[in-house]
Each structure stands twice: as structure tokens, then as C-alpha cells.
N, C-alpha and C positions, 0 to 999 in steps of 0.2 A: 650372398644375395638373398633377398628374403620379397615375397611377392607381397605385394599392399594391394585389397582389390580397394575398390572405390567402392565406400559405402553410399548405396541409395537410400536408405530407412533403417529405425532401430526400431528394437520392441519395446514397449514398457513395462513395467512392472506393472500386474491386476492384483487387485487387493486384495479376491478373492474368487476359487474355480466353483463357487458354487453360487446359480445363476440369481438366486435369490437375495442373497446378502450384495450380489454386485448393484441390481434395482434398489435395494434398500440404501445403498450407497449414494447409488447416485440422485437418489431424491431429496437423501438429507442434504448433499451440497446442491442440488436446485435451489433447494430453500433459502439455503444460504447465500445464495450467488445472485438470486432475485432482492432477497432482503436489502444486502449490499449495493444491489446498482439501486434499490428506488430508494434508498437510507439516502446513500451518496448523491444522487441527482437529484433529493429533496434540498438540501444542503445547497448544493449549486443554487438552485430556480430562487430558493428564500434569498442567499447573499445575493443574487443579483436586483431581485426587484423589492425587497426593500432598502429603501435608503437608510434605515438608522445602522441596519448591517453593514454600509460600508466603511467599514474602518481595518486596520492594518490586521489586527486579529483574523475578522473575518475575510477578510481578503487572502490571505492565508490558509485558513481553510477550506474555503474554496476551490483551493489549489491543490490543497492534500486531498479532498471529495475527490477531485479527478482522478486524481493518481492511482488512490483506492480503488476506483474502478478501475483503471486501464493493471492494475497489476493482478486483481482477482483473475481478469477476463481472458489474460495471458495462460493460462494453466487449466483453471477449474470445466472450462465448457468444455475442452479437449477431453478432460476426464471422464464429465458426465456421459460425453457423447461414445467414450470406448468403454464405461462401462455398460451402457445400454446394447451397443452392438458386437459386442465380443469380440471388438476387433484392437488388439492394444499395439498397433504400428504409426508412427511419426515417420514422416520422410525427411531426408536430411536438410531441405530447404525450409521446412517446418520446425525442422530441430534447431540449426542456427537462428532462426526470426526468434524464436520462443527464448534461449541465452540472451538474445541481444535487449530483447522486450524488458525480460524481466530483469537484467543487470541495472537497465535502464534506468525502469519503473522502482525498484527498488532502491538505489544510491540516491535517485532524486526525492525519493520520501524521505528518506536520513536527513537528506539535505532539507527540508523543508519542517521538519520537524524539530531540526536545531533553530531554525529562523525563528520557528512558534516558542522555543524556551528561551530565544532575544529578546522577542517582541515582549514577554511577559517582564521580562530583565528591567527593558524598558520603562515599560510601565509600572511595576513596584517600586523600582526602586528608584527610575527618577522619571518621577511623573510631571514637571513643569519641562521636562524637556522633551519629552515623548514625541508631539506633534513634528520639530523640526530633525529629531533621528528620523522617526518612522515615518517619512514625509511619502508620499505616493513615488517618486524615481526612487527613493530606494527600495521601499517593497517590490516595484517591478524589477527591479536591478536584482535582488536576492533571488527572485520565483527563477529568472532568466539564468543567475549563476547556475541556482539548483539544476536546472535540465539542462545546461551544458555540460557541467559536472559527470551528470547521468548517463550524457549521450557518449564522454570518454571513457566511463567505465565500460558502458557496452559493448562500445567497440571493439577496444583493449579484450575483454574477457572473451568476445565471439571469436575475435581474430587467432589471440593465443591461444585458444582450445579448438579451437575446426582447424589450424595448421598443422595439427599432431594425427601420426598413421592411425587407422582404425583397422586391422588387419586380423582380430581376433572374432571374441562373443560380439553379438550385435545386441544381448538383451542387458537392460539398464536399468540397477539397482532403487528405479523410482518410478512415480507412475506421471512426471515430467523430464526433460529433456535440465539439466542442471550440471554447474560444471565438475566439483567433486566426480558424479556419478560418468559422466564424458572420460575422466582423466581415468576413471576407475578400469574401463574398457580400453582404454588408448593402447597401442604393442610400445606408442615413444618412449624411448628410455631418460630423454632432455624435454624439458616443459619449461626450456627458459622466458619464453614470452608470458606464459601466463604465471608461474612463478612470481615475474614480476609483477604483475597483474594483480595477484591474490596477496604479493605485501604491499602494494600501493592502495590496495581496499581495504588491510588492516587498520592502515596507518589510517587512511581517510575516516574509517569506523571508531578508532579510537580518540580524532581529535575531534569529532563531532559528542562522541562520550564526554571526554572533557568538558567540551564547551557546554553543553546539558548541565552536567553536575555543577560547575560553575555557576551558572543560571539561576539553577535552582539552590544553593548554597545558598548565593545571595540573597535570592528572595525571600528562603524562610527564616533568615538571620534581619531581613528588613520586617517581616511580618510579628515577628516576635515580640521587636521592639513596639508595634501597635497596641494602642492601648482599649481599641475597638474591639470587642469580639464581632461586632460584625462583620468591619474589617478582615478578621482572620477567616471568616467564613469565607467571605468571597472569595479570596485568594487560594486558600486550600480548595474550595471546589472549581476554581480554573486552573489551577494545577496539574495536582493529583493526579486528576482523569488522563492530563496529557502526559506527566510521567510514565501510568502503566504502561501507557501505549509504548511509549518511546522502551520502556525494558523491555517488554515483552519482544516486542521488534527486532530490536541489537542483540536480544541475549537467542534468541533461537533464531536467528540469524547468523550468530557466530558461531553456532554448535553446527547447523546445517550445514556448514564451508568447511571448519577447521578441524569436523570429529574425522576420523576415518570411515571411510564406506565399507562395510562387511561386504563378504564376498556373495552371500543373499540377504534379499531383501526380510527386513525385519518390522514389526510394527512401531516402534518407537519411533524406528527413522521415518516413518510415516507423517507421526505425530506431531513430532519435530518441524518438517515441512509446512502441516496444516499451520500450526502456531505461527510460520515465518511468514506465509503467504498468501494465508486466507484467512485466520482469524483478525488479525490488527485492520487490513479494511471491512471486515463486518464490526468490529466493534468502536468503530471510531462516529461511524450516524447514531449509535444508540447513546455512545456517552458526551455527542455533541450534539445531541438533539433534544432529547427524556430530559438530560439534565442540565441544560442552557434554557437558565430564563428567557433572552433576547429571542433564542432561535424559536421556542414555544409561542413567544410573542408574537413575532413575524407569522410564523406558522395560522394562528389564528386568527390577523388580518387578513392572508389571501384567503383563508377557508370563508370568512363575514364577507369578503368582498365578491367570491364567485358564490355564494349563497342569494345577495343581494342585488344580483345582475341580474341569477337565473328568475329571482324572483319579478326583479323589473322589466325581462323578458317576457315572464309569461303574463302580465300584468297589460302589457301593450299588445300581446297576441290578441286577447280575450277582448280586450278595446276595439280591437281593427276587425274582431268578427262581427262583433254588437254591432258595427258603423255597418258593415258590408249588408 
């Protein structure tokens, strides 16, 4: 017989015991984490209120803005806030929400970010039909698979890993609550629920890979053939940008799951972490925003159009004093 207490809270990993380097820490990811929410919720406010943004593309993006937010905001504020206060304890109801969040938030980004190498599919390669593929019920129908998708991996991954004893260490090889790093502490010697778990999120990750490379196979084997270089311009610069994203994502994504956890924490596997879940939504407003003509466009109608309010505001102020 072997006594299991009930975990209330785990500790995290600090980056570092010296109080200076922790502030400097957590300012650099302020920065980042602000970047990121007003990058991404720039992004949102442009697709919605201009019309020429509404189309399958950005409708989509849209959707990935959100995501980017809600997956930084899982992790990064919790950090900055224990590195500010010295205090590096998660409660286990904090622990589980935080697994489930980011299982979430993260398969639904895969998931939406293969839709964005469709959509491009799409539209390269057969452009007279585009309008009745990507008609509005199926771009709703894909955003709605994606976070269902999301919401069964969550499940699945909080359920199979918070079923498992925790009867040992309580301090966790990261400075968030992640399942590798769970399983790492666990005393179960059977992880068959989430076992399953973690090859059904292979197999999900590898056919979303697929469908990517496909995608883009095709498109640059369509692009080729054009006899435009401007043509090739465009298409290389709406690509590209959404390739990096998408390796960068998958590939330190599947390092972060599949590497083994060492028995202390080490800086790589740090790094590791940032690349999977905080750098791809900070770089996603910079390279769809800076470098999208349309979104620069839009961007500079609302700035002429609240320039031109404010102006015809204070223009009728000044009027209505002259009268008085």
C-alpha cells in the first residue's frame, strides 16, 4: 500500500534566484505580451470594420488573432506575476484550467492554421472556383471544427493527466503547469489515458503537417508555372510569412512534448517553451500586419477617419462657442 496525499498546488520552475534578472525577466515578457494583445486586437478591430477585409483569408485571421491572444495570456501573465512576487506556486485547480486552456488554444491554432494553407490552396491554384469552396458556411464550419477539435484535445489531455497519482516532488520542471512536465512528477507507473492522448495529438499534428506541405507543394509548383513575376511576388509574400509561423509552431511544439524532461530544469527547455507559446502569437501581428498591404490599408483609413471626426468635432465645438 502506498499513501497518495491529494495535491493542493505545485511549484514552478524560477528562471532565476537572483531578484534582478527575475524583474528583468518579467519586463521583457510585459513587453511582449502587451505587443501581442494590442498586435492581435489591432488585427481583430481592422477585420471587422473594414469591409474590403472581409473575406475568407481574413476571416481567418481573425480567428487566429484571437487565439494568439487567449494562448499567450494562458501562461505568460502567471509568469510575469511570480516573477515579480517571488512566489512561484500554482494551485492544482489552476494547474488543470492552465493544461486544458492551453491544449485547447493550441490544437485549435494547428487547426486554423492548416485552414489558412487551404484557403491559400484555394486560391492559387484554383482561383475561378474559390468564391463557391470558400463560401462563408464553410469558413464558419472549419473556425467551429477547429475549437471543437481543440476542446477534445483538452479534455482528453487534462482528464489523462490529472487522473494520474502525484505522491512524490511537487516542484515542476517548467515555469508553467505542461503535461510532459506533470507526467514527469507523477509516482503512476500506467498513463494509459493520456498515452492515448499524446498519439492521438501525434497523429492529429502530423496530418495537419501533411496537409500544409501539400498546400504548399502545390502552390509553389502553381506559382512557378506563372509567367508574372509579380504574380510570384504576391504569392511568395502571402505564404512565406504563414509557413514560418506554421514550422516554427509544429517543430518546437513537438520538441516540447516528445523530448524527455530532465530531471532539473535547464535553459534550453525554457527556450524551447517560449518558441512554442509565446513567440508564434507575438509574431504573427508583426508579419500580418508590417507586411500586408490590405491590413496597412485598412489600418490607415480608421487612423484618416478618427483624425477627421476628431477634427469635425472640434470644429463644431468652436462653432457652438462663437454662437453661445
Amino acid at each position: 500500500m502506498t499513501n497518495h496525499t491529494v495535491m493542493i498546488e505545485f511549484f514552478l520552475m524560477e528562471l532565476s534566484d537572483t531578484r534582478e534578472l527575475r524583474v528583468l525577466s518579467a519586463f521583457l515578457f510585459l513587453l511582449i505580451y502587451l505587443e501581442t494583445l494590442m498586435g492581435n486586437l489591432l488585427i481583430i478591430i481592422l477585420v471587422t470594420l473594414d469591409q474590403c477585409l472581409h473575406t475568407p483569408m481574413y476571416f481567418f485571421l481573425k480567428k487566429l488573432s484571437f487565439l494568439d491572444a487567449c494562448l499567450i495570456s494562458v501562461t505568460v501573465p502567471n509568469f510575469i506575476l511570480n516573477s515579480l512576487s517571488h512566489r512561484n506556486i500554482i494551485s492544482l485547480p489552476a494547474c488543470v484550467l492552465q493544461v486544458l486552456l492551453l491544449v485547447h488554444f493550441a490544437a485549435s491554432e494547428i487547426s486554423i492554421l492548416t485552414t489558412m494553407s487551404y484557403d491559400r490552396y484555394v486560391a492559387i491554384c484554383h482561383p475561378l472556383h474559390y468564391e463557391i469552396i470558400m463560401s462563408r458556411g464553410v469558413c464558419v464550419q472549419m473556425v467551429a471544427a477547429s475549437w471543437f477539435t481543440g476542446g477534445i484535445f483538452g479534455l482528453l489531455y487534462s482528464v489523462g493527466t490529472f487522473s494520474l497519482s502525484f505522491c512524490g516532488s511537487r516542484k515542476l520542471p517548467h515555469f508553467f503547469c505542461d503535461v510532459p512536465s506533470l507526467l514527469k512528477i507523477s509516482c503512476s507507473r500506467t498513463h494509459v489515458i493520456i498515452n492515448i492522448s499524446v498519439a492521438l495529438g501525434v497523429l492529429y499534428g502530423l496530418f495537419c503537417l501533411v496537409s500544409i506541405s501539400f498546400s504548399y507543394i502545390s502552390i509553389f509548383s502553381t506559382v512557378l508555372k506563372m509567367p508574372s513575376l509579380q504574380g510570384w511576388s504576391k504569392a511568395f509574400s502571402t505564404c512565406l510569412p504563414h509557413l514560418i509561423v506554421v514550422t516554427t509552431f509544429l517543430v518546437t511544439g513537438a520538441i516540447a512534448y516528445l523530448k524527455p524532461v530532465p530531471d532539473s530544469p535547464q535553459l534550453l527547455d525554457f527556450l524551447v517553451s517560449v518558441f512554442y507559446c509565446v513567440v508564434p502569437p507575438s509574431l504573427n501581428p508583426i508579419i500580418y500586419s508590417l507586411r500586408n498591404k490590405d491590413i496597412k490599408v485598412a489600418l490607415c483609413k480608421i487612423l484618416w477617419q478618427l483624425s477627421h471626426y476628431k477634427f469635425h468635432s472640434m470644429v463644431v465645438g468652436n462653432n457652438n462657442r462663437i454662437c453661445i
